[in-house]
PQR file with spaces between the fields and no chain letter, atoms N, CA, C, O and H, PARSE charges and radii, in Angstrom:
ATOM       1  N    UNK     1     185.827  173.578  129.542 -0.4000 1.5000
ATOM       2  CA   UNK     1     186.842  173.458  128.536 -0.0000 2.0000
ATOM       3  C    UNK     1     186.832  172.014  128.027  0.5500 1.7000
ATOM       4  O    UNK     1     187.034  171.125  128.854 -0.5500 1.4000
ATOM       5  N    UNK     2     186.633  171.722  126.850 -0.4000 1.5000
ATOM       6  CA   UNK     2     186.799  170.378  126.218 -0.0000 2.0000
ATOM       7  C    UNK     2     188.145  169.946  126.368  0.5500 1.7000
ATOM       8  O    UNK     2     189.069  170.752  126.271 -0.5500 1.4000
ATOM       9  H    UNK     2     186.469  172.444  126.178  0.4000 1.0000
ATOM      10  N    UNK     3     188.338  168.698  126.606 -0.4000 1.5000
ATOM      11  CA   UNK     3     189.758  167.805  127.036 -0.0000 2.0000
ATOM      12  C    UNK     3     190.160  167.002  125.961  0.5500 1.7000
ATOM      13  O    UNK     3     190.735  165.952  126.247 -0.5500 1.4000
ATOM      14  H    UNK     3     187.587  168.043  126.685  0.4000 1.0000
ATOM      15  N    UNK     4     189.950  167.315  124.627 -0.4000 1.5000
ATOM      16  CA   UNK     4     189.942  166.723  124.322 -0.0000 2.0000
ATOM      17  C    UNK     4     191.788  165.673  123.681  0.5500 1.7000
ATOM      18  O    UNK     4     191.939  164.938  122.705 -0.5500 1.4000
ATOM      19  H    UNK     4     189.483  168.168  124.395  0.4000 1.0000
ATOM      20  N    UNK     5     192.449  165.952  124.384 -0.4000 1.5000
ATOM      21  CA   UNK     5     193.726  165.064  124.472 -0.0000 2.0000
ATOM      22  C    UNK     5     193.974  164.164  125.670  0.5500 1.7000
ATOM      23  O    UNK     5     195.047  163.636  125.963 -0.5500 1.4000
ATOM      24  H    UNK     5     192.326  166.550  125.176  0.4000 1.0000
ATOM      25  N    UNK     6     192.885  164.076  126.280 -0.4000 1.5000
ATOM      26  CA   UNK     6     192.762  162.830  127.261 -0.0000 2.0000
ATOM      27  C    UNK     6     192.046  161.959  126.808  0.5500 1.7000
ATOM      28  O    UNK     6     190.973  162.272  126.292 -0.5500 1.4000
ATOM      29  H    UNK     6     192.014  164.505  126.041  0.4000 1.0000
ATOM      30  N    UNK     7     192.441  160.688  126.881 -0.4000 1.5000
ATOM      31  CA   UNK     7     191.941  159.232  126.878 -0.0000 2.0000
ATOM      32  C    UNK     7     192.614  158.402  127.725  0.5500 1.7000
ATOM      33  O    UNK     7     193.745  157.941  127.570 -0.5500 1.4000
ATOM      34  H    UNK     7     193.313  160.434  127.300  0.4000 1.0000
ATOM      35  N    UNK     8     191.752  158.213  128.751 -0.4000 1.5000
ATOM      36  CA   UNK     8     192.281  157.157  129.993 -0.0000 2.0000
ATOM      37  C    UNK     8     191.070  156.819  130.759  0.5500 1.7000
ATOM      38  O    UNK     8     189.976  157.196  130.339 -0.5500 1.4000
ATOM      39  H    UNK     8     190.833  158.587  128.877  0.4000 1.0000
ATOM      40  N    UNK     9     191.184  156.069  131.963 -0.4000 1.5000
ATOM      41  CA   UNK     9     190.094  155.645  132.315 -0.0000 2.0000
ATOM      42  C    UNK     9     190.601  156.293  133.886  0.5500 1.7000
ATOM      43  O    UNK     9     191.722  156.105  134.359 -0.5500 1.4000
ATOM      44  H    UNK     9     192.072  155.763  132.305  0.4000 1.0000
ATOM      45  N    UNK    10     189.683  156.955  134.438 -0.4000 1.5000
ATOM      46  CA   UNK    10     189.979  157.466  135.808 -0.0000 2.0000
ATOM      47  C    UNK    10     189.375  156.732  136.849  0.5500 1.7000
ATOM      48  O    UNK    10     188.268  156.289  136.542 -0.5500 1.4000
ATOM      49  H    UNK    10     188.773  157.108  134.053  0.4000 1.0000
ATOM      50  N    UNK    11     189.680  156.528  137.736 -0.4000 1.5000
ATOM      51  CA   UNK    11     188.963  155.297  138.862 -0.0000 2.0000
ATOM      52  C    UNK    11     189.162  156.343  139.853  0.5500 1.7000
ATOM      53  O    UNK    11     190.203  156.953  140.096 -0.5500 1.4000
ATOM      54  H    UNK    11     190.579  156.889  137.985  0.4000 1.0000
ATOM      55  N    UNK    12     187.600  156.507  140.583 -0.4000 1.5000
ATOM      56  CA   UNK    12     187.627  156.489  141.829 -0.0000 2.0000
ATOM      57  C    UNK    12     186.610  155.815  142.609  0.5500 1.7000
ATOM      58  O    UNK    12     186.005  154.809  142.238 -0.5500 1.4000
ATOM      59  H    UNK    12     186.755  156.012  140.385  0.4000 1.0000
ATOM      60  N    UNK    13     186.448  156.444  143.750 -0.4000 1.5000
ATOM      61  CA   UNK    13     186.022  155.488  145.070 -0.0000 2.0000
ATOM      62  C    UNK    13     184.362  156.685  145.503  0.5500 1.7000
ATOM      63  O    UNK    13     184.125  157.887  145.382 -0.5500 1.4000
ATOM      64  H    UNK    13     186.939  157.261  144.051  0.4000 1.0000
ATOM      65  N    UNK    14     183.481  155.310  146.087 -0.4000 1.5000
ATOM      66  CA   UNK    14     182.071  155.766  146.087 -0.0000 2.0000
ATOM      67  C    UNK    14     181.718  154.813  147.679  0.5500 1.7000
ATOM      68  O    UNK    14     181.774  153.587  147.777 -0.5500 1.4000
ATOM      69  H    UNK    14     183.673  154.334  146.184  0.4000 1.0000
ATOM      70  N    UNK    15     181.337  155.857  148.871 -0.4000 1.5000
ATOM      71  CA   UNK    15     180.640  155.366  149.976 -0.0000 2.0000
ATOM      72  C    UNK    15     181.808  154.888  151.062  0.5500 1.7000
ATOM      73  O    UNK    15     182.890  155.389  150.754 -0.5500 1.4000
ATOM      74  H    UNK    15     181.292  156.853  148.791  0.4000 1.0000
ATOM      75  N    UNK    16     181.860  154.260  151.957 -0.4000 1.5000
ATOM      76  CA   UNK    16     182.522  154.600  152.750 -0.0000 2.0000
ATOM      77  C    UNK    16     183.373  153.055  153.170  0.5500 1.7000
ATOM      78  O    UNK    16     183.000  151.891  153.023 -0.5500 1.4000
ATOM      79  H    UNK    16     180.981  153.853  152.207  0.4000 1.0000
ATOM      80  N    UNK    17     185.064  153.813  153.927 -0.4000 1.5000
ATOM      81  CA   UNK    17     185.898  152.799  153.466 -0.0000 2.0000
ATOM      82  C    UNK    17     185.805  151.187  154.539  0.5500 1.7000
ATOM      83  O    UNK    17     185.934  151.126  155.762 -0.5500 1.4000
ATOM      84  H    UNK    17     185.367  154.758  154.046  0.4000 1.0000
ATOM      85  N    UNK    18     185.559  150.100  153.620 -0.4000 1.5000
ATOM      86  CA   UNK    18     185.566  148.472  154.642 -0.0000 2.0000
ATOM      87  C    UNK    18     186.862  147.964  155.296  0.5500 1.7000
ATOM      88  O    UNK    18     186.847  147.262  156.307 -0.5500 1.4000
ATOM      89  H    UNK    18     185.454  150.149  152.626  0.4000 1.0000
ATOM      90  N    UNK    19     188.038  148.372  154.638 -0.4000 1.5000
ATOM      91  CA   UNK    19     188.755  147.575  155.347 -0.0000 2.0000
ATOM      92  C    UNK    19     190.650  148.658  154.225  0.5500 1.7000
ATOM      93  O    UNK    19     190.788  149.531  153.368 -0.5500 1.4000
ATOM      94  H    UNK    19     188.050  148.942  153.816  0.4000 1.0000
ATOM      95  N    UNK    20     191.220  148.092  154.758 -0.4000 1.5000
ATOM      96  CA   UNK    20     192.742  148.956  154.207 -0.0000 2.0000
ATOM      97  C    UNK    20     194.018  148.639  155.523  0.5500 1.7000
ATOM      98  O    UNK    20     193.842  148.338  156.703 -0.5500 1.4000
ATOM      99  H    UNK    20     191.107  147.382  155.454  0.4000 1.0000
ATOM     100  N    UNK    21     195.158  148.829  154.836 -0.4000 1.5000
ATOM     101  CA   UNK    21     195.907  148.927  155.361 -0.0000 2.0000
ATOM     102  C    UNK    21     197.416  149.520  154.404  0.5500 1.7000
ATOM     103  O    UNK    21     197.322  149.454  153.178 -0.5500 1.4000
ATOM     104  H    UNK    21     195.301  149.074  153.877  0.4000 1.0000
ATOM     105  N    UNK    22     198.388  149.925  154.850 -0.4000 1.5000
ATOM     106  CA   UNK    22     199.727  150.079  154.290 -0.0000 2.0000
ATOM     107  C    UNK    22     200.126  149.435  153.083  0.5500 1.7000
ATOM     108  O    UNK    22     200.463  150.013  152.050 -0.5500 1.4000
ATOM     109  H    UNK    22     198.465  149.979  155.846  0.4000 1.0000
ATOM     110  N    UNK    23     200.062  148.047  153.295 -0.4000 1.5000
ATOM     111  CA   UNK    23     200.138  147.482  151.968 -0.0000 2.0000
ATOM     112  C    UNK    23     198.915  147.362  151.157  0.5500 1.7000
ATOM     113  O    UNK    23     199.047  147.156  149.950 -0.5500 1.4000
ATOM     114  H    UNK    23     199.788  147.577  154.134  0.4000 1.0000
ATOM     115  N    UNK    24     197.800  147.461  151.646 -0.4000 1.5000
ATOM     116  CA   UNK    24     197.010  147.131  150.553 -0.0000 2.0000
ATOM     117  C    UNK    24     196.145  148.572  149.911  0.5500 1.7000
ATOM     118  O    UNK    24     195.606  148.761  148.821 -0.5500 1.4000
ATOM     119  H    UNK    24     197.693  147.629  152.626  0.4000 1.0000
ATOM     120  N    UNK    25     196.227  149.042  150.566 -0.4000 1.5000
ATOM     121  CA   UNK    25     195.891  150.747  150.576 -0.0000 2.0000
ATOM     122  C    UNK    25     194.800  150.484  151.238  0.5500 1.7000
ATOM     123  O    UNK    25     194.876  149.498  151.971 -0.5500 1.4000
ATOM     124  H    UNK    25     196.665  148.889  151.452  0.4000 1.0000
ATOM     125  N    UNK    26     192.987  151.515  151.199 -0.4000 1.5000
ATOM     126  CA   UNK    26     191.951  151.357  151.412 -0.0000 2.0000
ATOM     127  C    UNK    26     190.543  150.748  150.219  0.5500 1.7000
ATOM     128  O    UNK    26     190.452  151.397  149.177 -0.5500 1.4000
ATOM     129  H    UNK    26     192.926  152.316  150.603  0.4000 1.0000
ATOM     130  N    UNK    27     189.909  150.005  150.341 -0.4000 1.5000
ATOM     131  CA   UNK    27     189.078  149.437  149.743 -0.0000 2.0000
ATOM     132  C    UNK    27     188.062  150.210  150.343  0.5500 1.7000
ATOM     133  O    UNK    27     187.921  150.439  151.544 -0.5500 1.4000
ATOM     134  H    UNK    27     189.982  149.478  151.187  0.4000 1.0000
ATOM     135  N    UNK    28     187.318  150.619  149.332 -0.4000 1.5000
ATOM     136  CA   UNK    28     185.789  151.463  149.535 -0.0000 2.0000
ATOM     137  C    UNK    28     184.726  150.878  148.779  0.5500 1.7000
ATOM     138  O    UNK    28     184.948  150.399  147.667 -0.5500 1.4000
ATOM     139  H    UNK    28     187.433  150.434  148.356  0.4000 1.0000
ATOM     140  N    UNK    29     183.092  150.879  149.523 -0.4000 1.5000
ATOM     141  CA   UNK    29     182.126  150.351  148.927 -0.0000 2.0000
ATOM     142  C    UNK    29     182.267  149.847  147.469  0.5500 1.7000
ATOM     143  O    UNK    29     182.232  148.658  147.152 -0.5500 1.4000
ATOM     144  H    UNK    29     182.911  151.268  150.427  0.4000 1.0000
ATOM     145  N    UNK    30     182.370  150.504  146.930 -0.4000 1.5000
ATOM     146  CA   UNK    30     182.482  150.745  145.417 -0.0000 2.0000
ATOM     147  C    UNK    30     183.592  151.668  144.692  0.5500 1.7000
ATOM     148  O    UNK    30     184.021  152.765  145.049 -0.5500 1.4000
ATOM     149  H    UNK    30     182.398  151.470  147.187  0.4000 1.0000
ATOM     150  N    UNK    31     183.996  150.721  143.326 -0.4000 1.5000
ATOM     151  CA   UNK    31     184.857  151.585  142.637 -0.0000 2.0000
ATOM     152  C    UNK    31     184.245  152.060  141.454  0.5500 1.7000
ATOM     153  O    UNK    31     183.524  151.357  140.746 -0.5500 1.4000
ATOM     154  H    UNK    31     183.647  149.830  143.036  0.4000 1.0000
ATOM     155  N    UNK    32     184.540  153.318  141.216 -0.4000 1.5000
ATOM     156  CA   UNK    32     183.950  153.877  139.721 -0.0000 2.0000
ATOM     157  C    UNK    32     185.278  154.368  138.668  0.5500 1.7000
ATOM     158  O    UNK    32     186.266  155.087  138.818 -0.5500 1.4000
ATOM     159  H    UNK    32     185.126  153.889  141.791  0.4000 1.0000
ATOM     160  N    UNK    33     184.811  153.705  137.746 -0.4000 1.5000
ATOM     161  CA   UNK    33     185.665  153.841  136.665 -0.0000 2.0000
ATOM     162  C    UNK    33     185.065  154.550  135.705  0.5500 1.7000
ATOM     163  O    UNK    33     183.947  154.145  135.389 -0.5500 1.4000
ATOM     164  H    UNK    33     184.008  153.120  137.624  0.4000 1.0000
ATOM     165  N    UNK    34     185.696  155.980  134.859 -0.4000 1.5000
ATOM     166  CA   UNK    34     185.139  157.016  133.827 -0.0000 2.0000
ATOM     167  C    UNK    34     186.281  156.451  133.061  0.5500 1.7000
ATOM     168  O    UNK    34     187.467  156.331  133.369 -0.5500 1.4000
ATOM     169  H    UNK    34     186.604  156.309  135.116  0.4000 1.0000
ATOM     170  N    UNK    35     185.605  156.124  131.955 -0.4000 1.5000
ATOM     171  CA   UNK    35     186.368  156.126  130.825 -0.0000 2.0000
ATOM     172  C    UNK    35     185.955  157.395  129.808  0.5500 1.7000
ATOM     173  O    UNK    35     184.844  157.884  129.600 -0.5500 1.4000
ATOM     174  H    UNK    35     184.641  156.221  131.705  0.4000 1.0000
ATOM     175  N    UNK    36     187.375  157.773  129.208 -0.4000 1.5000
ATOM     176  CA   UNK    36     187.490  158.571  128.673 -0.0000 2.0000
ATOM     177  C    UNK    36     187.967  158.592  127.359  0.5500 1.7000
ATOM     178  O    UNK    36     189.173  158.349  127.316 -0.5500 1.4000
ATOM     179  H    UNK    36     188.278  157.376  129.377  0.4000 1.0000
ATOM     180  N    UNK    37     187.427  158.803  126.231 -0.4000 1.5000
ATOM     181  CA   UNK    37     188.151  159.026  124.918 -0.0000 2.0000
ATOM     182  C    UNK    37     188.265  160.173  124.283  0.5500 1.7000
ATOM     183  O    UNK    37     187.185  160.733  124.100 -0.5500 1.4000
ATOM     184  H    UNK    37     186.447  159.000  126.266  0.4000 1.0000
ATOM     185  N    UNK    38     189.340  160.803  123.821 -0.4000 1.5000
ATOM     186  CA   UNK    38     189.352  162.193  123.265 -0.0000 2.0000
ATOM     187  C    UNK    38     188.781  163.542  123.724  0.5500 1.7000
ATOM     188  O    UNK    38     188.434  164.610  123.220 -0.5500 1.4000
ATOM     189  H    UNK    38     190.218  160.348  123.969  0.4000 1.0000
ATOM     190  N    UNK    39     188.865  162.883  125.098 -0.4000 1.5000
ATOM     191  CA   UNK    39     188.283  163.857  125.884 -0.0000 2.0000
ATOM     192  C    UNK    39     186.386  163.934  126.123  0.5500 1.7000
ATOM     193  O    UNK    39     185.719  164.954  126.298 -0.5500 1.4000
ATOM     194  H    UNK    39     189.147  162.016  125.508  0.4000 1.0000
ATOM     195  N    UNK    40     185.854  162.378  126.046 -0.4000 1.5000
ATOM     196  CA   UNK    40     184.512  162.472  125.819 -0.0000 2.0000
ATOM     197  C    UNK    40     184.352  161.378  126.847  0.5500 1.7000
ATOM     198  O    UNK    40     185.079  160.397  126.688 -0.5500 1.4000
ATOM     199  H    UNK    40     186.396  161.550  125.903  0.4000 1.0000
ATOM     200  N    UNK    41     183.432  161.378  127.987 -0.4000 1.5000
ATOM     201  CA   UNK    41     182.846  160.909  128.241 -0.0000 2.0000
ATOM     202  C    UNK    41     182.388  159.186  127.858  0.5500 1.7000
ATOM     203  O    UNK    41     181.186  159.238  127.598 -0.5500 1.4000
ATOM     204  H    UNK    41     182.841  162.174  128.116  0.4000 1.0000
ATOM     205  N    UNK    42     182.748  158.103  127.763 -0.4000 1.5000
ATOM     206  CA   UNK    42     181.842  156.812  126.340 -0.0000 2.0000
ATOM     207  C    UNK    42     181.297  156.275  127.822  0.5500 1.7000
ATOM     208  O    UNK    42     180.074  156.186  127.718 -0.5500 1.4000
ATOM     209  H    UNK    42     183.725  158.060  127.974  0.4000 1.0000
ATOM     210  N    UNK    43     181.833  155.779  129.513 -0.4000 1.5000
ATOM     211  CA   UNK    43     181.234  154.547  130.011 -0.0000 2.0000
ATOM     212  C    UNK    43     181.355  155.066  131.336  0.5500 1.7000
ATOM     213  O    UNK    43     182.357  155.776  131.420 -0.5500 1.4000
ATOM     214  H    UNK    43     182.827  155.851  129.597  0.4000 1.0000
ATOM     215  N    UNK    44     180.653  154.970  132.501 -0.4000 1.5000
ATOM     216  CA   UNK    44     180.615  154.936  133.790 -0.0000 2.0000
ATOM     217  C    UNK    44     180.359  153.175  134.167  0.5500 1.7000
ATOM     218  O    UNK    44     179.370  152.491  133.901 -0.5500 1.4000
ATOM     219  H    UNK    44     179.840  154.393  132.433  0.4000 1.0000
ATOM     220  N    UNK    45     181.612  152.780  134.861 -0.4000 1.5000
ATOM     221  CA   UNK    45     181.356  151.260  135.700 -0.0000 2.0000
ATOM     222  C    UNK    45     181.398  151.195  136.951  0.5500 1.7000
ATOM     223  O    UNK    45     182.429  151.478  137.562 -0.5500 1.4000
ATOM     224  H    UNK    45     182.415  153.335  135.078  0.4000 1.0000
ATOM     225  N    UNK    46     180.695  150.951  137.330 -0.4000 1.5000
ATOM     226  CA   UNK    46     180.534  151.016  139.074 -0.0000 2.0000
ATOM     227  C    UNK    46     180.949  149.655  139.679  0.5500 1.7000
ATOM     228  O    UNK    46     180.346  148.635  139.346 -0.5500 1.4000
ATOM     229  H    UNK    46     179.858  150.721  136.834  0.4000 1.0000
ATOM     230  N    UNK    47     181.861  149.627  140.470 -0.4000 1.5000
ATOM     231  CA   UNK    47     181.753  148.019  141.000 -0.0000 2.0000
ATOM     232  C    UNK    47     181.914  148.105  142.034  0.5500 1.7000
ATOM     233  O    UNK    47     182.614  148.950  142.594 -0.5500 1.4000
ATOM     234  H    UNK    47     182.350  150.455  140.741  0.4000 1.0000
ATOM     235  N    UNK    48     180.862  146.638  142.863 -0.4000 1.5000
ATOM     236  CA   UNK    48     181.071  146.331  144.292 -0.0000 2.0000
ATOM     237  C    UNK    48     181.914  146.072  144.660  0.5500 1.7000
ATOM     238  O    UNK    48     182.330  145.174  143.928 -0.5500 1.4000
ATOM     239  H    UNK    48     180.293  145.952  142.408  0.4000 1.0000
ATOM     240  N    UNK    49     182.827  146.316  145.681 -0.4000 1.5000
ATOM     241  CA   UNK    49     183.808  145.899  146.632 -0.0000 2.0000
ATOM     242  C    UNK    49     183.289  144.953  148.100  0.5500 1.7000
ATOM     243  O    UNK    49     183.904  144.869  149.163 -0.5500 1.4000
ATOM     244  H    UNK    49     182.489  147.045  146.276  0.4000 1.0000
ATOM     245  N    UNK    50     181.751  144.205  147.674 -0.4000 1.5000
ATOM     246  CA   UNK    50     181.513  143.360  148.758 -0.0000 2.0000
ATOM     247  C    UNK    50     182.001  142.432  149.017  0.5500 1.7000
ATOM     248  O    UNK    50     181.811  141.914  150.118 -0.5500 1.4000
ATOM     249  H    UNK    50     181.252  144.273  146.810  0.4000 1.0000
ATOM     250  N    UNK    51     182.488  142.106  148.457 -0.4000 1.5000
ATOM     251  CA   UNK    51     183.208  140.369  148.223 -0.0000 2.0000
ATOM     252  C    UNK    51     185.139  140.611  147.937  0.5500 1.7000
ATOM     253  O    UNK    51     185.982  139.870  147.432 -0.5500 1.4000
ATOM     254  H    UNK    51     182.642  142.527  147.563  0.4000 1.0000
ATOM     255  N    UNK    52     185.200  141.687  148.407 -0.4000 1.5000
ATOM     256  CA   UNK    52     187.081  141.724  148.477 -0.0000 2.0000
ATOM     257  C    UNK    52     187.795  141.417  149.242  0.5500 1.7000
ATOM     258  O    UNK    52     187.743  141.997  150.327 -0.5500 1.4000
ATOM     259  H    UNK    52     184.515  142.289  148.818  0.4000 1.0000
ATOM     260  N    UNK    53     188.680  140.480  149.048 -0.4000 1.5000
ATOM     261  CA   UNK    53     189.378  139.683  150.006 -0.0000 2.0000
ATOM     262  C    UNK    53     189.625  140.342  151.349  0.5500 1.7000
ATOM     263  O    UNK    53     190.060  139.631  152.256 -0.5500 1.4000
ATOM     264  H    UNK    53     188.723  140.010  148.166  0.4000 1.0000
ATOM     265  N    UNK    54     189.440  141.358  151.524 -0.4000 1.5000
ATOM     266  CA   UNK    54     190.500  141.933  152.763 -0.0000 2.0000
ATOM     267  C    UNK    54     189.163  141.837  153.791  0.5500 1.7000
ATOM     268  O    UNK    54     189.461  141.948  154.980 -0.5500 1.4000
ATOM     269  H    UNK    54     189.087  141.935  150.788  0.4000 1.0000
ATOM     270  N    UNK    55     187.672  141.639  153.483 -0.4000 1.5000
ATOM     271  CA   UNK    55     186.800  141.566  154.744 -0.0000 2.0000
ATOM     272  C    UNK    55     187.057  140.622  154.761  0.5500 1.7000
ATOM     273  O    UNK    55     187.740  140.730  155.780 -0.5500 1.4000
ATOM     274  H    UNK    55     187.429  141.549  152.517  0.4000 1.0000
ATOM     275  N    UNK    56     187.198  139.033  154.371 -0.4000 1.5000
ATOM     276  CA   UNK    56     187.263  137.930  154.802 -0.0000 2.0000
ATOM     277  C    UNK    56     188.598  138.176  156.291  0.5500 1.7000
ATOM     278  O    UNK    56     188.320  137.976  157.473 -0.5500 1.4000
ATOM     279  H    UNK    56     186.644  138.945  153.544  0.4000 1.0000
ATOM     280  N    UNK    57     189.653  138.526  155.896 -0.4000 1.5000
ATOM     281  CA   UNK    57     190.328  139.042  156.922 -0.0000 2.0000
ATOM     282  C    UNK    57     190.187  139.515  158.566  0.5500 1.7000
ATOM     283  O    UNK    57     190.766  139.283  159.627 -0.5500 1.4000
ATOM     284  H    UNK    57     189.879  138.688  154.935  0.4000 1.0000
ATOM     285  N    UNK    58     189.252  140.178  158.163 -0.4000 1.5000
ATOM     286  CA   UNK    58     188.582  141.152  159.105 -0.0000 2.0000
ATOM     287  C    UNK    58     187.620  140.158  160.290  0.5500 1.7000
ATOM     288  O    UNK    58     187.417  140.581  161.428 -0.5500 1.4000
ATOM     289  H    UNK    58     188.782  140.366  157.301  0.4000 1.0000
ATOM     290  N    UNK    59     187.140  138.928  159.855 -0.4000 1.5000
ATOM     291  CA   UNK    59     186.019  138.703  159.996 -0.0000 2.0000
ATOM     292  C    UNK    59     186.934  137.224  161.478  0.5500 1.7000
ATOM     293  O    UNK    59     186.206  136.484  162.140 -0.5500 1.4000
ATOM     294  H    UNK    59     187.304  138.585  158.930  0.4000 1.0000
């Protein structure tokens, strides 16, 4: 079914989780962001979560 009355950008999570807690929620490998216009598909962004504050924590 075409969507096309959505435009937003949906974020989720890719590979498995480094570090989280209550307040900060969970941080996973990578975040992926779908952006969406009029119900179409325009960008997939993938980003590392190697360098997020909460392993310095950990460490």
């Amino acid at each position: 079914m075409f969507a096309d009355w959505i435009t937003a950008d949906l974020v989720t999570h890719r590979g498995k989780a480094l570090c989280g807690d209550s307040y900060i929620g969970i941080v996973w490998e990578r975040d992926v962001t779908l952006k969406i216009e009029i119900g179409v598909l325009k960008e997939v962004v993938e980003v590392s979560n190697a360098n997020h504050p909460c392993l310095a924590l950990r460490k």
